[in-house]
N, C-alpha and C positions, 0 to 999 in steps of 0.2 A: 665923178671921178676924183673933184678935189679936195673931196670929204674923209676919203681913205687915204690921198697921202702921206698920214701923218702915221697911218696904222703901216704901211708899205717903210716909212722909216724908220721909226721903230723895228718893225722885221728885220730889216741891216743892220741895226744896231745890236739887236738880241743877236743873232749869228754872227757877228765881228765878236760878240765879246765872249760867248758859246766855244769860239775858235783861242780864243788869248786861256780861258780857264780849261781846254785840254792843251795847250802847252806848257799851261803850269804844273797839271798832272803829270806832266810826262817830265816835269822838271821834276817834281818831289820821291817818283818811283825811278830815276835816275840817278839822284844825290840819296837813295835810299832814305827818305825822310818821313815815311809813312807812319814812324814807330814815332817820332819826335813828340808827337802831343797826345797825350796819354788819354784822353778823356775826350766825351762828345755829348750834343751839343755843343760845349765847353770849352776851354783853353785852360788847363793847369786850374779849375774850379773857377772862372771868370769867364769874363767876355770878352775882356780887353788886357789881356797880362802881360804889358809892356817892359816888364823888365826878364820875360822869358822868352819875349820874341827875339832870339839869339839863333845863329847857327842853320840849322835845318830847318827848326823850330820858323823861319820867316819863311821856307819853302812852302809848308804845311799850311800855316795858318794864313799867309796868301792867298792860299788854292782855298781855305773854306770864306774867307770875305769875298772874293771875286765868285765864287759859287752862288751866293746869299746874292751876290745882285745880279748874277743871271735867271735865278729862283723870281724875284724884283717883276725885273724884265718880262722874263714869261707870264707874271701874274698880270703884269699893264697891258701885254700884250694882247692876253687873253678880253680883259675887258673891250680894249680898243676893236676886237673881233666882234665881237658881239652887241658891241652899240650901232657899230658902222658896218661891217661887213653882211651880206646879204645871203651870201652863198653858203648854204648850210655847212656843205661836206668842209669849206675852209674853217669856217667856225669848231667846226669837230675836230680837224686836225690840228686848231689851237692849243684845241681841252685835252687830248693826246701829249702834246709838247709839254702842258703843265703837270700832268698826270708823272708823264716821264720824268722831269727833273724833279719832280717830289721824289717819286723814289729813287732816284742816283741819290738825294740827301740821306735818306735814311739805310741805300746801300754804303755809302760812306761812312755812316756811323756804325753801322753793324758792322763792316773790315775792322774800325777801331777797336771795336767793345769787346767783337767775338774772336779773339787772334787764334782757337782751335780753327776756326774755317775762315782763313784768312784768306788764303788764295782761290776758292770758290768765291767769294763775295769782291775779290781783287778782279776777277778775270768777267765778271757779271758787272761791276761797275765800268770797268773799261771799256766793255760792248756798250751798257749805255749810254756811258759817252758819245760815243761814234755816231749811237742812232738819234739820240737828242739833238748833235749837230746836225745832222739829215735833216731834221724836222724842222730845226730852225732854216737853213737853207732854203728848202721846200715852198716854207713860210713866205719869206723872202720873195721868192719867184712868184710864187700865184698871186699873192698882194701887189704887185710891179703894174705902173702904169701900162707899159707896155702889153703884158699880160691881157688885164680888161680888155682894152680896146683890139685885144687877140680873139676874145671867145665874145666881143660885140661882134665881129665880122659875119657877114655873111659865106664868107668863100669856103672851101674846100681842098686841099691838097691830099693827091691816093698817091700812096709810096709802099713799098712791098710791107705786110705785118709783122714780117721776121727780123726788122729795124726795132722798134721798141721791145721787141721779144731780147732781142743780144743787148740791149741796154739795159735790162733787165735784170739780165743773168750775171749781168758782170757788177752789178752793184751786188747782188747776194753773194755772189762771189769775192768782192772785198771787203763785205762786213765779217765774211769767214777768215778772211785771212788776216784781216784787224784782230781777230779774236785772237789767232793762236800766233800774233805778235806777243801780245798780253800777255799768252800763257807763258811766250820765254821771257819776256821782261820780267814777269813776278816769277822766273825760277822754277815753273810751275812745269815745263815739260822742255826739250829740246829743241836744238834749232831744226832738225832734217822736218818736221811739220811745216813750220814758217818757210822752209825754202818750197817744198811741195809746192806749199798755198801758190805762192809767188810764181813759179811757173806756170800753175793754170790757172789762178786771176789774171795772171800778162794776159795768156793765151786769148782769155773772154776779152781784156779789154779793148785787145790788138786785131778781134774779130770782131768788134764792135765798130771803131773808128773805122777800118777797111770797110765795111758793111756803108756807114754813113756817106765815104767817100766815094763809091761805088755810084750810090742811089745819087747822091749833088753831081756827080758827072754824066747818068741818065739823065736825069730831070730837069735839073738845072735851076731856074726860077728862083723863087721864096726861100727851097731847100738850100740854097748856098747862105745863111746865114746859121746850120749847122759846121760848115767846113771849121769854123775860129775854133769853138771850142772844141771840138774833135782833134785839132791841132796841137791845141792847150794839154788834153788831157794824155796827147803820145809824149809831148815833152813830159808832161808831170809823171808819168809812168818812168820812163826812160831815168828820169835825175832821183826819183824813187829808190830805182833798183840801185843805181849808184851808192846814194846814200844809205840804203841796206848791207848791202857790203863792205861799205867802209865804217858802218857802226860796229858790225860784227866783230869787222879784223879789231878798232879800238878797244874792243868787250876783251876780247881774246889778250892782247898785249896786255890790257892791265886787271887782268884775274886775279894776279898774287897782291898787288896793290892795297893795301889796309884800308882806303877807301875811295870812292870814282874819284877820278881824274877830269878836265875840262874838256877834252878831246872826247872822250866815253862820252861823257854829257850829253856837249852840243851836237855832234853828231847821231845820239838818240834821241834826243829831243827834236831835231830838225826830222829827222824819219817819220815819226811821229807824227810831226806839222804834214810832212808830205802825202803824209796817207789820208790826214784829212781835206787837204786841197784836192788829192785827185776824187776821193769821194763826192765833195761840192760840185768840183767839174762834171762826174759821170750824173750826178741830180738833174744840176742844170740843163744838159744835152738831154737829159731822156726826156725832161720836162717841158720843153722846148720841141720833142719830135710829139709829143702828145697834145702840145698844144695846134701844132700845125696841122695833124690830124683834122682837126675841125674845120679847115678851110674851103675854101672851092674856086676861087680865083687867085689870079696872080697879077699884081700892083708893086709898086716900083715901093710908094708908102708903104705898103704890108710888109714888105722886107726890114724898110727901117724901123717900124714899129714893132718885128720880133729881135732885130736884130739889139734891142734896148732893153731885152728881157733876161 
């Protein structure tokens, strides 16, 4: 188990830094700064063209060096999988994760290159953003000490099917509604879609944590180290929709404004951030009721060795 710790850190580190370069994305499509760097691979025909890194232009060309090292990451990652890790299906999900951030690179370049289909290449980049972080996440969890000595166990824990089923639902459910965030951030379609979403992703997400909190007050045991993040992810929903709201009304006040304002900004960029915490959070909990699936007994240790997951 102490051979893989290193590949389990690593994992936290690619999704810490997975999470920082789509806040940077969300900074550059905020300060509309997408147009700033004309050229790709490239920077103004260089690599390093430090007397253009001005303006916007540091929004842009941040989000491509912080990219280039989570591209890094993933690639170390990938190795550290495949030396040390045993478990095939993890190993695949690695080569998935690389796969995936190679093409966000070259969806990124083709937004630049091809500005006829800018906003299909904008709104397909942004999804895999969301799902890349998923993966890294994911990553993250099943590589956790905790984890292993989860699927070492003998035990077993039976809890209704339709648990992992509404956990399910509600992450596809938020990867849809992350999308036609996209679509009004890049201008690409109105707001009444995003608010739809936002209704019935609540709805999934709200029948999900109910569902969870439902089964830890039947059950009891093991299952109450879901209760935290069930709890996590009402709060994260709830300060979500908040900050949905209050991005919209700043979008709204400064429309005639000849260019964003700091309030527009930070409050889409923090929406943003939110959307990808609650995403992590709904990873984690579903990952966590499938891990406990596997069990058959119940120990005071089991609890705190899922409860570290």
């Amino acid at each position: 188990m102490r051979r893989g710790r290193g590949v389990y850190r690593l994992a936290q580190v690619t999704a810490g830094a997975t999470f920082v370069l789509l806040v940077l994305g969300a900074l550059v499509t905020s300060n509309e700064a997408g147009d700033s760097v004309p050229d790709w691979p490239t920077a103004f025909g260089r690599w390093l063209p430090l007397e253009q890194i001005v303006g916007n232009v540091v929004y842009e060309y941040t989000h491509r060096v912080v990219a280039a090292t989570v591209g890094f990451l993933t690639l170390l990652l990938n190795v550290g999988l495949w030396w040390r890790e045993r478990r095939a299906w993890v190993r695949w999900l690695g080569l998935v994760a690389l796969l995936a951030v190679l093409g966000q690179a070259v969806l990124g370049g083709a937004r630049v290159l091809f500005l006829e289909y800018r906003f299909a290449f904008a709104l397909v980049h942004a999804f895999m953003a969301q799902f890349f972080f998923g993966l890294t996440v994911s990553l993250a969890v099943v590589t956790s000490p905790g984890w292993l000595r989860l699927e070492q166990s003998q035990a077993e824990v039976r809890f209704p099917t339709s648990l992992p089923r509404w956990c399910c639902a509600a992450i596809v459910g938020l990867f849809v509604q992350l999308l036609l965030g996209a679509g009004f951030r890049h201008r690409g379609m109105g707001i009444l879609p995003h608010i739809l979403g936002a209704v019935g992703v609540s709805a999934l997400i709200l029948a999900s944590v109910w569902n969870v909190r439902r089964v830890v007050r039947e059950h009891g045991g093991e299952l109450r180290v879901l209760s935290r993040p069930a709890l996590w992810i009402a709060g994260l929903l709830g300060a979500q929709l908040g900050l949905g709201i209050a991005a919209y009304l700043a979008r709204r006040a400064a429309r005639f404004d000849p260019q964003p304002l700091e309030p527009m900004v930070s409050l889409t960029v923090a929406h943003v951030a939110g959307g990808a915490l609650l995403l992590a959070a709904l990873l984690v909990l579903t990952w966590r009721i499938f891990g406990l699936s596997g069990l058959k007994r119940t120990t005071p240790a089991l609890q705190s060795t899922v409860g570290k997951i």
